[in-house]
KEMI-15498 format. One line per field, with one value per residue (C-alpha): residue number from 1; chain; y, z negated, x negated. Coordinates in nm, 2 decimals. Last residue first. Example, Ala and Ser with C-alpha at 12.3 -4.5 7.8 and 13.67 -1.06 7.14 Angstrom:
BEGIN
nr 2, 1
kette A, A
c2 -0.11, -0.45
c3 -0.71, -0.78
c1 -1.37, -1.23
//
This chain:
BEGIN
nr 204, 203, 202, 201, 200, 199, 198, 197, 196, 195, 194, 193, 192, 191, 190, 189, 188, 187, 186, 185, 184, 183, 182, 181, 180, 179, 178, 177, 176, 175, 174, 173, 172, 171, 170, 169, 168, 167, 166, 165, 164, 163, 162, 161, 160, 159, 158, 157, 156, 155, 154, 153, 152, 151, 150, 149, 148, 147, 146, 145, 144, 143, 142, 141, 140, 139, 138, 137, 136, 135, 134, 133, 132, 131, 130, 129, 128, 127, 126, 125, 124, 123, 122, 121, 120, 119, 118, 117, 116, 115, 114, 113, 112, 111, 110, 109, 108, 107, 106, 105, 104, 103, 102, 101, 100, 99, 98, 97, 96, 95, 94, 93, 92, 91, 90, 89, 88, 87, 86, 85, 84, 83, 82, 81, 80, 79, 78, 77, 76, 75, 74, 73, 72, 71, 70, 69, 68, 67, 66, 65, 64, 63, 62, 61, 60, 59, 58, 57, 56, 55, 54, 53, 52, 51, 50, 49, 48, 47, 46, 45, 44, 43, 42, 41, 40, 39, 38, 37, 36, 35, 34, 33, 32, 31, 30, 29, 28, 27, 26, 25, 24, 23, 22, 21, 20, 19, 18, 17, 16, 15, 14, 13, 12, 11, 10, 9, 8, 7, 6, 5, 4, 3, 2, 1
kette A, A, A, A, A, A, A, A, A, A, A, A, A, A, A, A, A, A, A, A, A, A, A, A, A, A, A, A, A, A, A, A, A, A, A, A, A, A, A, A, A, A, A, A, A, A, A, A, A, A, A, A, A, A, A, A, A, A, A, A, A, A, A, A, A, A, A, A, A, A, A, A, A, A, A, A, A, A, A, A, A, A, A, A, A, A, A, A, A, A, A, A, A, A, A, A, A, A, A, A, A, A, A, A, A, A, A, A, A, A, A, A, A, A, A, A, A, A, A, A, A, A, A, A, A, A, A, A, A, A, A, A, A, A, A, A, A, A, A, A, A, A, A, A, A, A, A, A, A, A, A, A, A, A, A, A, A, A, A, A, A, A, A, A, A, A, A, A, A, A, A, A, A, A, A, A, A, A, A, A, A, A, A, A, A, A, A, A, A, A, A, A, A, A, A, A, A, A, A, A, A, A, A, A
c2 -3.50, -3.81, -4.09, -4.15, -3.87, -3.63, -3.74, -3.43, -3.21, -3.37, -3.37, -2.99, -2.92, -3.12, -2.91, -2.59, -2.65, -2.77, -2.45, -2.19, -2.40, -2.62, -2.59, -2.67, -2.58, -2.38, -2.46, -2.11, -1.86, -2.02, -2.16, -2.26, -2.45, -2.69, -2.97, -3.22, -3.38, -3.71, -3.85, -4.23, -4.50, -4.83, -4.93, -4.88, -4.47, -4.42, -4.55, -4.34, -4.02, -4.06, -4.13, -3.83, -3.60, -3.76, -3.74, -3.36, -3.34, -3.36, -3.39, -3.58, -3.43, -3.41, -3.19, -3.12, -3.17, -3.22, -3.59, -3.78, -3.72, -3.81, -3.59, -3.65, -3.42, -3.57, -3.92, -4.20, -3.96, -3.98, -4.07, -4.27, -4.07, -4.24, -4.54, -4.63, -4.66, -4.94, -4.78, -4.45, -4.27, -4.31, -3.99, -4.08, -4.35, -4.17, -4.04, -3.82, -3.50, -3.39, -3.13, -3.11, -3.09, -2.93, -2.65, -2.50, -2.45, -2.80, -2.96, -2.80, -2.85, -3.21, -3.26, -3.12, -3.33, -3.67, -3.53, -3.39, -3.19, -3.13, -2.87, -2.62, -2.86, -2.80, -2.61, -2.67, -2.42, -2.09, -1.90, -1.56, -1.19, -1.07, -1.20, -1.49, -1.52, -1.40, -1.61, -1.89, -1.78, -1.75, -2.07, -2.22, -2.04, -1.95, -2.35, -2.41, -2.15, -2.30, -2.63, -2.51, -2.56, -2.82, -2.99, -2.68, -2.54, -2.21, -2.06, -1.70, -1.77, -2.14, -2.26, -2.18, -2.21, -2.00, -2.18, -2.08, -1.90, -1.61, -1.42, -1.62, -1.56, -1.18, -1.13, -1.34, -1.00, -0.73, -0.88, -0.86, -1.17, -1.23, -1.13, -0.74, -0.43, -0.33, -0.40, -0.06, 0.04, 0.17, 0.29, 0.07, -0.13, -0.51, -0.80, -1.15, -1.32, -1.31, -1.43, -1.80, -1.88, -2.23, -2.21, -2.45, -2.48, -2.48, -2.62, -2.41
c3 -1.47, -1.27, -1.32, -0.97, -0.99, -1.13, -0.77, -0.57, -0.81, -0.69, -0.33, -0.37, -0.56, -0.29, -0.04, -0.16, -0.26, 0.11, 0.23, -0.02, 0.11, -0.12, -0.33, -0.35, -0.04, 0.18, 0.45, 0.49, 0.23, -0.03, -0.38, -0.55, -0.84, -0.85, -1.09, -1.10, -1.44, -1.38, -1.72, -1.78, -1.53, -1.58, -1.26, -0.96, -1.11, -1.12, -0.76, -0.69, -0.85, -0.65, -0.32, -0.34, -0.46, -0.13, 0.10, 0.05, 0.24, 0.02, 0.19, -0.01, 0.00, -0.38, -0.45, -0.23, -0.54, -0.86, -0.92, -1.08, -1.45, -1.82, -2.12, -2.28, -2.61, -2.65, -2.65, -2.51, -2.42, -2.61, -2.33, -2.11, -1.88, -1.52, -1.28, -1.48, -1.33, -1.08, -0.78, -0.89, -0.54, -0.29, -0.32, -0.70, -0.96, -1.31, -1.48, -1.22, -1.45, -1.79, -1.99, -2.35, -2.62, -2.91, -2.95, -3.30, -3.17, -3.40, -3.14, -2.86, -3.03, -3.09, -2.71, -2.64, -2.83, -2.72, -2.33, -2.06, -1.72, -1.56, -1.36, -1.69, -1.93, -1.96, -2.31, -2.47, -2.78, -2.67, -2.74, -2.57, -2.74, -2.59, -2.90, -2.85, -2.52, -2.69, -2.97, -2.77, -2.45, -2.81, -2.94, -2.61, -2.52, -2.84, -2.93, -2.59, -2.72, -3.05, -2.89, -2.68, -2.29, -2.05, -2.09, -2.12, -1.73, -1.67, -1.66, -1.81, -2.18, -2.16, -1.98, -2.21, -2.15, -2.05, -2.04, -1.77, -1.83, -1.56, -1.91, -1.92, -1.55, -1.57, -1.87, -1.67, -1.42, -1.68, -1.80, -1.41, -1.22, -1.04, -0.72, -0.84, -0.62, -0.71, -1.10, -1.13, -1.04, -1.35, -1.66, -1.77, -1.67, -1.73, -1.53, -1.69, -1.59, -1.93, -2.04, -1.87, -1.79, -1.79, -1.60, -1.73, -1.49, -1.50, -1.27, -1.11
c1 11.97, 11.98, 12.27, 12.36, 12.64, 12.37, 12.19, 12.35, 12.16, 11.81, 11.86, 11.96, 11.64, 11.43, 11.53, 11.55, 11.17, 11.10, 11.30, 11.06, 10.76, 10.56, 10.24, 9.86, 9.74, 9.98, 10.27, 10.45, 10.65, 10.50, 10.56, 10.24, 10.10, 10.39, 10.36, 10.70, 10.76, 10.90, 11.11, 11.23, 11.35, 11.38, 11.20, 11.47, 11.55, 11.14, 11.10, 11.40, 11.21, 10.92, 11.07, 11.26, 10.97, 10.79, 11.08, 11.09, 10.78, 10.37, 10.05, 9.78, 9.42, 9.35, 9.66, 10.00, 10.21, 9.99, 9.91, 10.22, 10.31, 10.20, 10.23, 9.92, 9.98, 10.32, 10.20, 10.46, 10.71, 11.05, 11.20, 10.92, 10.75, 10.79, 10.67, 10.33, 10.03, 9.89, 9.93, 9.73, 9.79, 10.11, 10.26, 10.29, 10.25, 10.19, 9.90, 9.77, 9.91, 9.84, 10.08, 10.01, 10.30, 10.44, 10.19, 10.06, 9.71, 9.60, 9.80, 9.65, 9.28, 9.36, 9.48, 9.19, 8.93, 9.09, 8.99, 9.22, 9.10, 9.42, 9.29, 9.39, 9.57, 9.93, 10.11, 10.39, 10.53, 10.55, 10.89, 10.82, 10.78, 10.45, 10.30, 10.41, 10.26, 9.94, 9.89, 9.94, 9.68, 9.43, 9.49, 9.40, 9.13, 9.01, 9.00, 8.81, 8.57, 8.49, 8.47, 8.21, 8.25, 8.25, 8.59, 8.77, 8.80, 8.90, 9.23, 9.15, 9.36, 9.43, 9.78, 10.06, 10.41, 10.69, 11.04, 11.33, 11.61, 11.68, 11.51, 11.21, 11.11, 11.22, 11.00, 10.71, 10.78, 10.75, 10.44, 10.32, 10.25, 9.91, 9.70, 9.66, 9.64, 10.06, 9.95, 9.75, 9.38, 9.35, 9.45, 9.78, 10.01, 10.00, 9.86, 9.89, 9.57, 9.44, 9.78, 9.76, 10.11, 10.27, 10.62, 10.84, 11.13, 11.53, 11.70, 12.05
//
C-alpha cells in the first residue's frame, strides 16, 4: 500500500506501431506506465534516451530534459520531478530542470547509507534543503555494496535516532532473482512490511 515515483525516460517508452512490436522490446509499454499511474503512483522524468548530461551540449541536455517533460505530459501524466540519469548532478542541471518546468531533481549518494559517505547527512530535511539536489543514499545494490532488508532498516532507524527527515529509496530493478542494481520481489515485500509496521513508531 506505498506509493512510488517511478521516473520514466519516454524515448525508451515502447508504443505500437509498424514494426517489430512491443512483445520484442526490453522496456515498458505506454499502456503499461498508464497502469503504473493509474494503481497511483507518480511518473517522473528521467531525460529523453537516459544518457549521461554532464558531457554534452547544453542545448542538448536542455532537449533531454525538457523534451522527456514535454512528452510525459503529453502522454497525459502529471510531470513535475525529475532524477538525474546515473546521478550525474552539476549547478547547470539543476538550472536546466528548473528552467524545464520541474519541481524537483532527484540526486542520490548524498546521504549516509549501506555504510558509504560516513560523514553525510542522516536524512532529507522536510522541506528539503534544495529541491533540485534532492539528497538520498547511493542507489540500492550500486557501486559494489550488497543490499538485505536489514540495510533499508538500518537506514531509516539511523534517520529516526538523528532527528529524522525524508529517505528516498532508488530502485532501478525489481527481480525475480538476486540482480545488479535492484532487489528481489520477497526482499521488496520485506522491507515494505517492515516499513508499515513502523507508522506506530512515527514513520510514514
Amino acid at each position: 500500500r506505498m506509493h512510488a515515483t517511478f521516473y520514466v525516460p519516454s524515448g525508451l517508452v515502447c508504443q505500437p506501431g509498424p514494426g517489430p512490436g512491443c512483445q520484442h522490446q526490453p522496456y515498458l509499454t505506454l499502456a503499461e506506465v498508464h497502469q503504473i499511474a493509474a494503481a497511483g503512483h507518480e511518473i517522473g522524468g528521467l531525460s529523453v534516451q537516459h544518457v549521461p548530461l554532464t558531457g554534452m551540449p547544453a542545448a542538448e541536455a536542455q532537449r533531454e530534459i525538457c523534451d522527456d517533460r514535454l512528452n510525459l505530459t503529453r502522454w497525459g501524466f502529471r510531470v513535475t520531478d525529475f532524477a538525474y540519469p546515473f546521478a550525474q548532478v552539476t549547478p547547470a542541471l539543476q538550472d536546466l530542470a528548473r528552467r524545464c518546468g520541474y519541481n524537483s531533481g532527484l540526486g542520490t549518494g548524498q546521504l549516509r547509507g549501506a555504510g558509504l559517505c560516513p560523514h553525510c547527512a542522516w536524512a532529507e530535511t522536510i522541506p528539503p534543503r534544495d529541491p533540485y539536489l534532492l539528497r538520498a543514499p547511493i542507489e540500492v545494490s550500486s557501486v559494489g555494496t550488497a543490499w538485505s532488508p536489514a540495510t533499508f532498516e538500518k537506514i531509516v532507524t539511523s534517520a529516526q535516532q538523528h532527528g529524522g527527515g525524508w529517505i528516498i529509496f532508488t530502485i532501478h530493478d525489481v527481480c525475480a532473482q538476486a540482480c545488479a542494481l535492484g532487489v528481489t520481489r520477497p526482499e521488496l515485500g520485506s522491507v515494505l512490511g517492515w516499513l508499515s509496521r513502523q507508522a506506530a513508531h512515527g514513520v510514514s
